[in-house]
N, C-alpha and C positions, 0 to 999 in steps of 0.2 A: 504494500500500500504506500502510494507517496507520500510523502511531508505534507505537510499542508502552514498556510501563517494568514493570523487576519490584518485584513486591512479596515482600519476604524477611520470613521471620520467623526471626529467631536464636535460640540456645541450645540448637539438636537436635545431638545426636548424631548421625552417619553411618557406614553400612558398606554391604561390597560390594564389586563387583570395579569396576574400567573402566577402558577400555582408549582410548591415545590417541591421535585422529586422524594422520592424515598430516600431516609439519612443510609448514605453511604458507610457512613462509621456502625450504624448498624446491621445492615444487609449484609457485611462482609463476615462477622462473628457468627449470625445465625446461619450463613449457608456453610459455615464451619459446622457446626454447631447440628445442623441437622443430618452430618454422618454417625450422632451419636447415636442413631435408632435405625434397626433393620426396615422399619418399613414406612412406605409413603409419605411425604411431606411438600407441601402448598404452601410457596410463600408468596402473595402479591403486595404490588407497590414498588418491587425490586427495580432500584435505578440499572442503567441500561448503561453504563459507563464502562474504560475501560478498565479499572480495578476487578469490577462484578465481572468481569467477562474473563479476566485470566483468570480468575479463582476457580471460575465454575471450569474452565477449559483444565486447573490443575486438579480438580475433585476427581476429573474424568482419568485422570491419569491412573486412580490408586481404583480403579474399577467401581464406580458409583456413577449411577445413571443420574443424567441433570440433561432436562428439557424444558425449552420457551415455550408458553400455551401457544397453540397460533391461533389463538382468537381475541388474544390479549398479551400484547408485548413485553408487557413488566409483570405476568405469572411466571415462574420457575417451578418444576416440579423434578422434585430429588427424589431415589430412591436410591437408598442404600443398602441393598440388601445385602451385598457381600462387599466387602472392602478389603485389601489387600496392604501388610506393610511395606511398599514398595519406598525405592530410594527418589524423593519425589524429585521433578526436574530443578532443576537450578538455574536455569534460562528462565521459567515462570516465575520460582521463587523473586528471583533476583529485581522482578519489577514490581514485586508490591510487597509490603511489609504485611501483612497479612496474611500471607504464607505459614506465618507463627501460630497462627489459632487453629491450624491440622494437630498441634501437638497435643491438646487433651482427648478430642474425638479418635483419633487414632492410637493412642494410647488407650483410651478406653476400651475397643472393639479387636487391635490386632495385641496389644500387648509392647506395642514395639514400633519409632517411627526414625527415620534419615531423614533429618531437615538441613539442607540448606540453607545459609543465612540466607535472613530474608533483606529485600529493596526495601523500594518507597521514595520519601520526600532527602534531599538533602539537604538537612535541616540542623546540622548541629548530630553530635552521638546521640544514637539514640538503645539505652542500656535494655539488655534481653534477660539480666539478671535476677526481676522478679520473676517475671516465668516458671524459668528453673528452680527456684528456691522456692517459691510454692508448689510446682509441682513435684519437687523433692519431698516437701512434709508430707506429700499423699501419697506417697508413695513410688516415686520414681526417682529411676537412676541416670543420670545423664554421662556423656561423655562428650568433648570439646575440641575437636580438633580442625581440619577443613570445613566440616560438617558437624553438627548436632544430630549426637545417636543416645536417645532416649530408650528407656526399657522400663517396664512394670507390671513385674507378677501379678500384682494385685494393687488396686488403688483404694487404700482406706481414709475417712473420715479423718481430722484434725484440726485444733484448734490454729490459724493460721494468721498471722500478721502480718501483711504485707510492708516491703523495706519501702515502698511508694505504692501512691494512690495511683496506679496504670493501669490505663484503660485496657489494654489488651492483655496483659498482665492479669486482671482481675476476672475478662474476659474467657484466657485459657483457664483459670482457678475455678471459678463456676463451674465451667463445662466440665471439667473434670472432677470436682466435688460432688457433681450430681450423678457422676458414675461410680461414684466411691461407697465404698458399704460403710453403713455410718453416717454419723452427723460430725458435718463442719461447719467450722465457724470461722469467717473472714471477717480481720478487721483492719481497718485501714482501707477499705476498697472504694475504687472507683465507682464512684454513681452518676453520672452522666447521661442526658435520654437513652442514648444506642445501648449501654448495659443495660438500662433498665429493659428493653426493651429483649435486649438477647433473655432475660430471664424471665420475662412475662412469655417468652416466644417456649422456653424449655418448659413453663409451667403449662401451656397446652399440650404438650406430650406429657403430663403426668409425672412431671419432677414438682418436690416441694421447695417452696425459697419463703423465706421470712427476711423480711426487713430491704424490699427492693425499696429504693428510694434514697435511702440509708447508705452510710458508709460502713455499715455493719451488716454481715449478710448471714443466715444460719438456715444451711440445707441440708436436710436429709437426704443421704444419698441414696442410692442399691436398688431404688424402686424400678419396674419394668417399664421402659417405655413405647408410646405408640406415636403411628403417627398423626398428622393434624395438618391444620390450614391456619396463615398467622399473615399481618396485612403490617409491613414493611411503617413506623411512621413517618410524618414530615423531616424534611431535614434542616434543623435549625440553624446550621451554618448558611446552608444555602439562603435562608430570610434575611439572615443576617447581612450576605451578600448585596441582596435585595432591597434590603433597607440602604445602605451604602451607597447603591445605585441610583435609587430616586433623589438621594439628598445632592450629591456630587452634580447630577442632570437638573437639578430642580423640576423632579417629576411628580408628578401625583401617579402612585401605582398601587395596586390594589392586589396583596399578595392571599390568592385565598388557600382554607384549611391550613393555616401557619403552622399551628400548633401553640396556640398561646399560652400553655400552660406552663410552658417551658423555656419562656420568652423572659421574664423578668428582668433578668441582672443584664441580657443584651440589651433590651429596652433602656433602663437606666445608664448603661455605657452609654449606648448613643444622643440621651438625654444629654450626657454631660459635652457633648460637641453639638447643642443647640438645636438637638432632631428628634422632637417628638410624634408619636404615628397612636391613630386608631382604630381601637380595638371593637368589633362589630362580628359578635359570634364568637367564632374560632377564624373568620378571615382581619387583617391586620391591614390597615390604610396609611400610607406616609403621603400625609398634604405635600403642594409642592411650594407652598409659602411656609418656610422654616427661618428660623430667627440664625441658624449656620454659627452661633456664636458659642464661642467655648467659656463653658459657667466657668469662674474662677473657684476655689476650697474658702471655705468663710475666711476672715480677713485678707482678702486678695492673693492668696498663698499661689503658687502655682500648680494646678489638679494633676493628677496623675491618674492614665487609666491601665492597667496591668492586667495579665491574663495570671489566673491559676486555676487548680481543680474544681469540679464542677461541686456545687452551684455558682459558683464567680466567673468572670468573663472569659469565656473560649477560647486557648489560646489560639484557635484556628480563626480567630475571626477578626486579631490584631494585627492583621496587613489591611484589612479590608478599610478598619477604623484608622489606620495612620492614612492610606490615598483619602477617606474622607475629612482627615482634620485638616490636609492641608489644602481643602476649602469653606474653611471654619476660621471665624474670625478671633484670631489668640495664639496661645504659646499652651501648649499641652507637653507634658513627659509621658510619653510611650514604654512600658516597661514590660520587655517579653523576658518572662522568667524560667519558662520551660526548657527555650533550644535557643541553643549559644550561637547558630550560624541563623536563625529566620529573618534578625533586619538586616540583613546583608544585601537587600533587593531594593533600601532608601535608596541606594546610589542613580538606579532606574528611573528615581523619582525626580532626584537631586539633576538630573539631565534633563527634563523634561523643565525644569523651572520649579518645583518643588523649593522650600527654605527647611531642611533636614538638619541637624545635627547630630550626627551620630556620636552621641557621648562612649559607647561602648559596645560590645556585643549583646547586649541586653538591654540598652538604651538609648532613644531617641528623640532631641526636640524637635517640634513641629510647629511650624511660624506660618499661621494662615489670616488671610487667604491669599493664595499663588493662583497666577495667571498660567496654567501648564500648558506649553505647546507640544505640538504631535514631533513625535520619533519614533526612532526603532531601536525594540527593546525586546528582551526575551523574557522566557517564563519560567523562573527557577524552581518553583514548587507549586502545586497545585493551588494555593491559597494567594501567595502572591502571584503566582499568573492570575487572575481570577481579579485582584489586586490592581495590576496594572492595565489588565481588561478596561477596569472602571474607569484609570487614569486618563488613557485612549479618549471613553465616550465623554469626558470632557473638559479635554484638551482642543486647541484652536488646532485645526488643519488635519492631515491624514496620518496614521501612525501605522505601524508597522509592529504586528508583532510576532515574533518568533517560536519555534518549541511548544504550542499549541497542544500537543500533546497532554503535556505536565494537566493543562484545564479541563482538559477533555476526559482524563482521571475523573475526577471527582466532577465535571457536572455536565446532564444531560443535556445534547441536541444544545448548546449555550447561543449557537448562533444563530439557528432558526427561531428559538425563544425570543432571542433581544430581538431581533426585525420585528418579530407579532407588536411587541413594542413601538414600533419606529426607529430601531438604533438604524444606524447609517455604518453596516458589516459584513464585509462578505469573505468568505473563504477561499482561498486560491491555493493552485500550488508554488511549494515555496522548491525557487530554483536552483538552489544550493544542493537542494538534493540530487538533483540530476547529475550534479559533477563525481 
């Protein structure tokens, strides 16, 4: 398949409604997640991206049937009736971090898994050493060399505390705690929609979990499972996107089935860079008369808005809120605490006309509003490409952007969406490749 790079033209205006896929961060656990039962399973909503599509293409490797309804594009339906410990590819692995969540289901069913390290975002290290060490108290043994070779007679119940709140980390511990005979208890665990949602998705097959929501979770394990049908929820990064997008365009967009429930602390992030939106139902409305102005901390301090574990602001959504402060009228400190390499993509900004200051690997001033003109720029990670997406639609003149790819990861069809909108987008092939 060729390369592909878009060509933006900024300063349009947008409106309209749209509506946001299936959270990625959760589709990818659960179709982990549903090789832990021999029989039939249904999952819709499943975004159509290319993440969801190596996983299910790596499912197929270890003998597990995975088919698209074809009467509905985002059904999936898995059967796993036999699975095999096979040494899984490392070509698949190697493009999505994700990869890593085969290690409890297949522990669970063959006893025994070959993981190649897994890809993803390049974002700074990112440590696999919860994983192991919780899947260690239940009962497995790892070993560490080119590849990760896990083994487990038997997976029992423990009481367990996580060395970080990690989502996928917490993710593999679940799936594997609910194959363990016994009761376990995690604590320290990621709670975040997509966990919650991977557990609500095991609790339809007939696992028990106490205290989803919670950073405390207590399952009993060893119970038989079946299978079921389970509906993918919205993906709050992606609104989040969305909201970034109408404020930067000064659009009125009308994002429906949000997921407002789960909306809060993004909400008041973007509160604090002058962007209020409402709420009507479960769909979520950002006017396109916003005051753009960044609140200051009482006595004029300068505010700081920072990503941590969920319930607090997303680290995945603090590229999205640095492109929109710098059309925000103020000085804001950006503070990514997660991953040591994610603002390394200001500079993208900083060329456009952006006023950046990158104080650190972890931090950023942001001096708005900038007048950002069109360039060409690539797409380092799904989030900042997605990031600079927005820079594009508006910036004066026609931009260019590269690596398209990295966006194409994590979000659906982006470019037939934004037209429904009116963006000014279209996809080409990108000529570099040819050489």
């Amino acid at each position: 398949m060729a390369a592909t790079q878009y060509i933006v033209e900024g300063g349009h205006r947008l409106h309209g409604t749209v509506r946001p896929s299936g959270n990625k961060n959760a589709a990818l656990p659960i179709i982990a997640a549903a090789l832990i039962t021999s029989e039939p399973v249904t999952l819709r909503n499943v975004p159509r991206i290319r993440d969801v599509e190596t996983l299910v293409e790596l499912i197929r490797t270890v003998g597990v049937e995975a088919s698209w309804d074809q009467s509905d594009p985002h059904t999936l339906h898995i059967h796993a009736k036999s699975v095999r410990a096979a040494t899984l590819d490392p070509e698949l692995c190697a493009r999505i971090r994700a990869s890593i969540l085969l290690a409890a289901p297949l522990l669970a069913r063959c006893g025994e898994i070959h993981l190649p390290p897994p890809g993803g975002d390049v974002i700074g290290r990112r440590r696999v050493d919860t994983h192991f060490l919780a899947l260690g108290e239940l009962g497995a043994k790892y070993q560490i060399s080119e590849r990760f070779h896990l083994t487990a007679d038997k997976l029992v119940g423990a009481d367990v505390f996580l060395d970080e709140p990690s989502v996928t980390g917490t993710e593999n511990a679940i799936t594997a705690a609910v194959a363990a005979s016994g009761t376990t208890t995690l604590h320290n665990a990621a709670c975040e929609p997509h966990v919650q949602d991977l557990c609500n998705f095991l609790v339809t097959l007939g696992a028990r979990i106490e205290g989803i929501g919670s950073n405390q979770l207590t399952i009993h394990g060893g119970n038989a499972l079946h299978g079921g049908e389970f509906a993918i929820g919205p993906d709050h990064i992606e609104v989040g996107s969305f909201i970034g997008l109408a404020a930067v365009t000064r659009s009125e967009l009308r994002i429906a089935s949000a997921g407002v429930k789960h909306l809060r602390m993004v909400l008041l992030g973007f509160e604090r860079l002058g962007i209020t939106c409402r709420i009507e139902g479960d769909d979520l409305i950002i006017p396109s008369e916003q005051s753009m102005k960044i609140r200051s901390d009482l006595g004029g301090h300068v505010p700081k808005l920072e990503d941590q574990p969920w319930p607090a602001f997303p680290a995945d959504l603090l590229s999205i809120a640095i492109v929109t402060a710098t059309q925000c009228e103020g000085v804001i400190l950006m503070f990514e605490k997660m991953f040591e390499s994610r603002l390394f993509f200001v500079d993208k900004l900083v060329s456009m006309g952006a006023r950046i200051i990158l104080c650190d690997p972890h931090r950023a001033l942001v001096y708005g509003p900038s007048l950002l003109r069109a360039g060409t720029v690539e797409s380092p990670d799904i989030r900042a490409g997605m990031a600079m997406l927005l820079a594009a639609l508006c910036a004066q003149g026609k931009s260019t952007i590269l690596n398209v790819g990295q966006i194409e990861r994590g979000y659906e069809r982006i470019v037939s969406r934004l037209k429904a909108l009116g963006a000014h987008i279209e996809e080409v092939e990108d000529r570099r490749s040819r050489r």
